[in-house]
Residue, then its C-alpha position, 0 to 999 in steps of 0.5 A: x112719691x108725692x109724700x116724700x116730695x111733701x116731706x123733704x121739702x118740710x125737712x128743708x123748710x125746718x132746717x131753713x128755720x132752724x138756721x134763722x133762728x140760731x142766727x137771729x139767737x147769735x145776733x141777739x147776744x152778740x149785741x146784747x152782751x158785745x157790740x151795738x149799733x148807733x147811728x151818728x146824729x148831728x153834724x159834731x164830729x164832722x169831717x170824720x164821721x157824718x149825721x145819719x151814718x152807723x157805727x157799730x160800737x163795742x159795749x165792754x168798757x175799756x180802761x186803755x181809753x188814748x188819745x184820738x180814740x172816737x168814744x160813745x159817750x152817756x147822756x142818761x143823767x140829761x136825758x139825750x142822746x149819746x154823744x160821739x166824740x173824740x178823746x183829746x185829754x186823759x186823767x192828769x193832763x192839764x188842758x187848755x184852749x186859746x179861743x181867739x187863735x182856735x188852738x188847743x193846748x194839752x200840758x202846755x203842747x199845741x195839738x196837731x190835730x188834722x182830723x178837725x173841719x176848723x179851729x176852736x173858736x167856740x168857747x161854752x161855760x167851762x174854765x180854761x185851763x184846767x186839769x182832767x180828774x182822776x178817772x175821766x177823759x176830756x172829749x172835743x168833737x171834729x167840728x169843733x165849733x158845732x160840737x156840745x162837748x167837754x168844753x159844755x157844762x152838760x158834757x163836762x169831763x166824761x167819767x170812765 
């Protein structure tokens, strides 16, 4: 009787295992291939979304990239970290910030933008107006006067 104990409780155990090990196998591809998880670093993108928060990210570029979508965006090429930032230009738009009375002006149109903590005051070494190029979008973070972003020369116009 003690054999059969021994032995069902090793099946249990192997099938416990087994289970683990396909679940850990799913996890491992799912981000590997579809999604990852970030953590927000800085306080950017302040009120929306907080310094040491997780997000889980899809990994599969997206060519429908819109306005006000919150995006990941590659510092490789400066060795940094990634940036969370929100869309505010697309290809084409001409964008424009009136620094002194912190707003910002996409084809001639102020932005309502209730998500920001503040106005735009903070002017960095970008040009304004000018016009996104063919294949890149403009970003801004919510906390606009704590945020490095498309107004940056390091950020720059993000290349999809």
């Amino acid at each position: 009787m003690a054999g059969k104990d021994k032995r069902g409780r090793l099946t249990e155990l192997y099938e416990y295992v087994e289970t683990m090990v396909f679940v850990v196998a799913a996890m491992m591809i799912i981000f590997t291939f579809f999604f990852r998880a970030t953590m927000v670093s800085g306080p950017s993108m302040e009120p929306t979304l907080y310094g040491g928060e997780w997000l889980v990210l899809q990994k599969i570029q997206r060519t429908n990239v819109t306005y006000g979508d919150i995006v990941n965006v590659d510092r490789t090429h400066t060795k940094e970290e990634p940036a969370i930032k929100r869309v505010i230009g697309l290809a084409g738009d001409e964008m424009d910030i009136d620094f002194e009375k912190g707003i910002v002006y996409r084809n001639g149109q102020a932005l309502e933008e209730p998500y920001v903590k503040e106005p735009t005051y903070l002017q960095f070494d970008v040009e304004f107006p000018l016009t996104v190029p063919e294949n890149c979008i403009f970003v801004l973070g919510d906390n606009r006067n704590d945020s490095k972003d498309s107004r940056h020369g390091d950020i720059g116009m993000v290349d999809m």
